[in-house]
TIMILO-892659 format. One record per residue (C-alpha): x, y, z; residue in one letter. Coordinates in steps of 0.1 Angstrom, whole numbers, padded with zeros to 4 digits, always signed. Layout:
<nodes>
XYZA ...
</nodes>
This chain:
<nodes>
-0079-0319+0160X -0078-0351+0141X -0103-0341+0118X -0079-0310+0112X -0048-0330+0104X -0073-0348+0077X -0083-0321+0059X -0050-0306+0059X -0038-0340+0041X -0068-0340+0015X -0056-0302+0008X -0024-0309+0007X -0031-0341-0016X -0050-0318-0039X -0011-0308-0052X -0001-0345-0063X -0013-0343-0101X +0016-0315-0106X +0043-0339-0094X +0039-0363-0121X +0016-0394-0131X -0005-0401-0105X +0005-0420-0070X -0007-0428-0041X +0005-0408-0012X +0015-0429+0020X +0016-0420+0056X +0045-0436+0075X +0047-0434+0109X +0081-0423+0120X +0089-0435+0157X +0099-0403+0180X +0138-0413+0184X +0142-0412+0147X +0151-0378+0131X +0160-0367+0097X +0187-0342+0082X +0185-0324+0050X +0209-0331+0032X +0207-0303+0004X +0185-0279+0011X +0172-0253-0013X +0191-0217-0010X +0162-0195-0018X +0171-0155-0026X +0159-0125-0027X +0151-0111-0064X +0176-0086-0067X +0206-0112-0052X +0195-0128-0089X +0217-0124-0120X +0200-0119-0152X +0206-0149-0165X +0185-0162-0133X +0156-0140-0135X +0158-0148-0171X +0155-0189-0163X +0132-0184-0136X +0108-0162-0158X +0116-0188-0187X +0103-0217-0163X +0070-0200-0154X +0062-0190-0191X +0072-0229-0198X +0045-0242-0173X +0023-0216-0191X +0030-0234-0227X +0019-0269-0211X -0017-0282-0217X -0043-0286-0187X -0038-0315-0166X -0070-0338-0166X -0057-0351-0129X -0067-0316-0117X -0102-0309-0105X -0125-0286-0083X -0132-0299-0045X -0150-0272-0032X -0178-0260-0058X -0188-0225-0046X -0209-0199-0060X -0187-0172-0062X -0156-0195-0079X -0152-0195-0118X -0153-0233-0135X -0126-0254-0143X -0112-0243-0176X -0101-0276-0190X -0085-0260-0222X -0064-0235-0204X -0027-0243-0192X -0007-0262-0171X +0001-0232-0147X -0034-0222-0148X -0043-0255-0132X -0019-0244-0105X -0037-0210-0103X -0071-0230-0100X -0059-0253-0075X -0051-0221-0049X -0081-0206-0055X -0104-0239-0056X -0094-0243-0018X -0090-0206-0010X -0115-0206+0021X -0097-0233+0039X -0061-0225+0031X -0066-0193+0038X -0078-0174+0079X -0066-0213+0095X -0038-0231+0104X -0032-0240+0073X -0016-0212+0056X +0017-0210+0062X +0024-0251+0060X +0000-0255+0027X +0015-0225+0011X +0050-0239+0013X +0038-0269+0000X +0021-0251-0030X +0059-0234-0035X +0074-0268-0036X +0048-0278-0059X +0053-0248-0082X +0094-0251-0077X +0092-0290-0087X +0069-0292-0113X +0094-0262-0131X +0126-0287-0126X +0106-0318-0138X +0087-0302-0169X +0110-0273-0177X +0143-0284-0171X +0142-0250-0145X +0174-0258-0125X +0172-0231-0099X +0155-0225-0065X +0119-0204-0062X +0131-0170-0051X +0112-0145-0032X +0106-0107-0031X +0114-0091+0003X +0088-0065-0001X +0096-0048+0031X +0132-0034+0008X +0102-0012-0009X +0077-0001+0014X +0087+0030+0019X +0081+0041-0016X +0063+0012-0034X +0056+0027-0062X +0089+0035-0077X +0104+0002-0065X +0132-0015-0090X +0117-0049-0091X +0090-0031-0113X +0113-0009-0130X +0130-0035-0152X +0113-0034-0190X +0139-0062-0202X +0117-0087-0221X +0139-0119-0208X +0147-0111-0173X +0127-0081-0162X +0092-0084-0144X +0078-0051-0161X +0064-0022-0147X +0030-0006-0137X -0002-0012-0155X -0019+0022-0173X -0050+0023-0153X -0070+0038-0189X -0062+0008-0206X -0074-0014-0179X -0039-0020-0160X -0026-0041-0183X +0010-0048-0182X +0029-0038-0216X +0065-0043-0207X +0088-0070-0190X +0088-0107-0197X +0053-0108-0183X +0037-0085-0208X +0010-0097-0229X +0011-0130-0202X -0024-0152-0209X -0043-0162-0179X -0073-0182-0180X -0092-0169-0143X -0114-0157-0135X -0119-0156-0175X -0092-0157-0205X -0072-0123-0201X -0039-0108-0202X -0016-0100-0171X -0027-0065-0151X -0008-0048-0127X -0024-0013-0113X -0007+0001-0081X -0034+0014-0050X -0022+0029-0024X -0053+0029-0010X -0067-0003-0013X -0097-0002+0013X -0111+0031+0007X -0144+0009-0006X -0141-0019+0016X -0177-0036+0024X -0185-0037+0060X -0155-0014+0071X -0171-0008+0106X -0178-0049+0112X -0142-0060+0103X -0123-0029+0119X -0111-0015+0088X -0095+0020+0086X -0105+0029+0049X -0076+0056+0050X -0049+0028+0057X -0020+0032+0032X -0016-0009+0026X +0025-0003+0025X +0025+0008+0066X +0018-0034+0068X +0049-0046+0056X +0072-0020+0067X +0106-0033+0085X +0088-0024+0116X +0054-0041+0109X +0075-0072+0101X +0097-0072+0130X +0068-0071+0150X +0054-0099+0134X +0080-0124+0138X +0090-0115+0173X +0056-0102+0188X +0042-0133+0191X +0063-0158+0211X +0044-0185+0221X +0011-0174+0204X +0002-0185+0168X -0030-0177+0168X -0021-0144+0173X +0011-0146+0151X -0015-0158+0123X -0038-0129+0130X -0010-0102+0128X -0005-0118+0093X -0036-0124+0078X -0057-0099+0090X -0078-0081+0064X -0049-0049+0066X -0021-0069+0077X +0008-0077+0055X -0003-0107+0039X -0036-0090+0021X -0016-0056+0023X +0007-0068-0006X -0019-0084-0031X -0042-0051-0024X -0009-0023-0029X -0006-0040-0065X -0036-0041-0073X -0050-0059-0112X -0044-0097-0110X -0028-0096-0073X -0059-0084-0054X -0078-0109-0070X -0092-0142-0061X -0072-0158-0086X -0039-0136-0078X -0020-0167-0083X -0020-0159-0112X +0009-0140-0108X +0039-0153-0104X +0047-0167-0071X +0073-0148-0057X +0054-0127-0031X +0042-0161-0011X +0078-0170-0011X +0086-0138+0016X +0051-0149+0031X +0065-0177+0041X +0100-0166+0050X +0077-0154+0078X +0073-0190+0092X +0108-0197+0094X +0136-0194+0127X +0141-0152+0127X +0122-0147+0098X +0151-0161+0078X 
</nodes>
């Protein structure tokens, strides 16, 4: 268990070159009588509660991290095969998309998902306040608003090149997204490319080793998030989090479900490199009622 709670912190400490110049973390130990309040917590809400003018800044903060140079404080840990190299001339954000995928295997299947993931939000949330003068909170999608017809949702049905997220990629010209703020958005992994978006409503129809990991290739990945599917998440597991985890994490739970329905950039290894706002609802998960 102890050896746990130290490779959570060496995860968790691969984040500190986004704060800032680097420091030196410190672990104080807290006796038990002693508790702490927040004193102003962040309000984070759902995409559509958003004005305009707040999509607008919170699109204008991502694309701002995008604009920075690559930190030289950022570096791979795990070197695997299968992971692409550290692209020192791509952007700030991209190191942020490298970073998630760098320590993909043991942030993701563990323990550590749901408390390294809102870490990684923080991260994301702070380093927009302290390098792009972003003065808002991280917001998330609620997808379970559009599983019953994912397709035609309104969060991709917004073209407006300031505050709207664009719609579906054309899959004959290789999903790429060609409206929204996000069009034409440079990413750097798994190799220098522009944003893709390409919806699948059935995601697992080609899925390796179907019969050893339980899959049902006909699965529609939107009958994982449903309201349903959700509720049963949150309250189905009283008392068990290994099997709370499972129900979320799970090859065609809700968790994979989203990236796969989306398809292009999102059911990739690297699908940080779409903006964040999916792991926000994730993590709404891990919260008191969901909420």
């Amino acid at each position: 268990m102890l050896s746990s709670f130290v490779h959570f912190l060496m995860t968790t400490a691969s984040m500190i070159p986004f704060f800032g110049p680097p420091i030196v973390p410190v672990l104080q130990v807290v006796p038990q009588t002693q508790t702490f309040g927040c004193t102003d917590p962040v309000v984070r809400r759902e995409w559509r509660a958003l004005s305009k003018f707040e999509r607008s800044e919170w699109i204008r903060g991502i694309k701002c991290l995008a604009k920075l140079p690559h930190n030289p404080s950022v570096m791979a840990t795990q070197f695997l095969e299968h992971h692409p190299l550290l692209n020192t001339s791509s952007s700030y954000y991209d190191d942020i998309v490298f970073t998630h995928m760098d320590l993909g295997h043991v942030i993701h299947a563990t323990g550590r998902f749901y408390p390294w993931h809102r870490t990684f939000i923080h991260t994301v949330e702070t380093a927009m306040k302290r390098h792009c003068k972003y003065e808002g909170a991280m917001p998330y999608w609620n997808w379970t608003i559009d599983a019953a017809d994912f397709y035609n949702s309104p969060i991709f049905a917004d073209p407006d090149p300031e505050s709207g997220l664009g719609g579906w990629g054309n899959p004959d010209t290789d999903a790429l997204v060609v409206d929204g703020a996000f069009a034409g958005f440079m990413l750097s992994y798994p190799y220098p490319h522009t944003l893709t978006r390409n919806f699948t409503l059935r995601p697992f129809l080609d899925y390796p080793d179907a019969e050893t990991w339980r899959i049902d290739r006909d699965r529609m990945a939107n009958l994982s998030f449903t309201p349903e599917a959700i509720e049963k998440t949150i309250n189905g597991w009283i008392g068990d989090y290994r099997g709370f985890q499972f129900d979320v994490e799970a090859v065609q739970a809700s968790h994979f479900s989203v990236h796969a329905i989306m398809g292009g950039d999102m059911s990739a290894r690297c699908s940080k490199d779409y903006p964040p706002t999916a792991p926000c609802n994730a993590n709404r998960l891990f919260t008191p009622n969901g909420e």
